[in-house]
C-alpha positions as CSV (number, residue, x, y, z in Angstrom):
1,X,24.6,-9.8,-9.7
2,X,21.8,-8.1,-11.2
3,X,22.9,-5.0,-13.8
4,X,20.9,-2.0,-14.9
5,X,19.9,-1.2,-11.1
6,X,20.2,1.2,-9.1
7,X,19.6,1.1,-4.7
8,X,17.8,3.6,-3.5
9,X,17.4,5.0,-0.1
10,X,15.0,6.3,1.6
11,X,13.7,6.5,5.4
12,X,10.5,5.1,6.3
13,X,8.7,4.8,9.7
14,X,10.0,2.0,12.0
15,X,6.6,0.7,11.8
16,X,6.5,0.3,8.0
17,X,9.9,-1.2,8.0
18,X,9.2,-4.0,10.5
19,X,5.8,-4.5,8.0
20,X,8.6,-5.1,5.6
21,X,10.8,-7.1,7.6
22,X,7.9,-9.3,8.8
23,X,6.2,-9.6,5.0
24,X,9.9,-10.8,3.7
25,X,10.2,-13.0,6.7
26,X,6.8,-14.8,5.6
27,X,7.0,-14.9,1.8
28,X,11.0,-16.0,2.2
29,X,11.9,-12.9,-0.2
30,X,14.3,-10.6,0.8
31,X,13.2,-6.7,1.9
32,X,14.6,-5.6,-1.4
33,X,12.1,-8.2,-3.5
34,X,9.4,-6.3,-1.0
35,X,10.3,-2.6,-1.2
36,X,10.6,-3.3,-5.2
37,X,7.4,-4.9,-6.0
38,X,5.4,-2.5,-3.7
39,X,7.0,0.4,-5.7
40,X,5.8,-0.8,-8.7
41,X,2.4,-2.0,-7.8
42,X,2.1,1.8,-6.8
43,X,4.0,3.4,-9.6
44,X,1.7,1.4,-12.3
45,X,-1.2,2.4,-9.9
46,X,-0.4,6.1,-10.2
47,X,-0.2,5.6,-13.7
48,X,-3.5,4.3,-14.2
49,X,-5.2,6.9,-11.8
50,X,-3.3,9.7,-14.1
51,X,-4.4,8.7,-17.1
52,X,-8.4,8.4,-16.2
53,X,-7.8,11.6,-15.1
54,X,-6.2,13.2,-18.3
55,X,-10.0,11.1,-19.9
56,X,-11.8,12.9,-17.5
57,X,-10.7,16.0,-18.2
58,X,-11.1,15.5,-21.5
59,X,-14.4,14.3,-21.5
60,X,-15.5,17.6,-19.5
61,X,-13.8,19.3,-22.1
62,X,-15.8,17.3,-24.6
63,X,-18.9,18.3,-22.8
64,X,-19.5,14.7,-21.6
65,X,-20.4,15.6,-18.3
66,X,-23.6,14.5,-16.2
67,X,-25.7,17.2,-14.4
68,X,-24.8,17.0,-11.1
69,X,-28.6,17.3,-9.5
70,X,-29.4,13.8,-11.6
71,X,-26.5,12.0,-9.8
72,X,-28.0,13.3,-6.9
73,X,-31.4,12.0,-7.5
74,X,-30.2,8.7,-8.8
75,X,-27.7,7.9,-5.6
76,X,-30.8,9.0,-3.7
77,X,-33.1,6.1,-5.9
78,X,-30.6,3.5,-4.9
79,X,-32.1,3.2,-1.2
80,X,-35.5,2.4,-3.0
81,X,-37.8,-0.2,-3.5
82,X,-37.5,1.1,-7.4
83,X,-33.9,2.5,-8.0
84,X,-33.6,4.8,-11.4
85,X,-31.0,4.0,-14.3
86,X,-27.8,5.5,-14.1
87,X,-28.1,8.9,-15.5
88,X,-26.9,9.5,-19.0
């Protein structure tokens, strides 16, 4: 018996659920092992995502910023025989 857990329920698509079902049935976990580590995976995920956002905003609030016509050129370059640098 595990302590300091907690189920949760929730309803997902028939599909996703057989996706479970089939993913424990070929790894030999059970659905619970599944549903938990896909949680995570995307709770550490959103994490990471939020906090380069929270630097992002704070480099624009920094004035680090890159002007968005020189991204333009330099995406354009990339396509060429003689690409430019990134732009600074």
């Amino acid at each position: 018996m595990q302590s300091n857990t907690r189920v949760v329920t929730a309803h997902v698509p028939t599909p996703l659920a057989q996706q479970v079902d089939a993913a424990a049935a070929r790894l030999d976990r059970p659905r619970g092992w599944i549903v938990r580590e896909a949680l995570t995976a995307w709770l550490e995920n959103e994490d990471r995502r939020h906090a380069l956002t929270l630097e992002a905003l704070a480099d624009v609030d920094a004035g680090r910023t890159v002007d968005h016509q020189a991204v333009e050129t330099w995406a354009e370059s990339l396509s060429t025989d003689q690409p430019l640098p990134l732009p600074r």
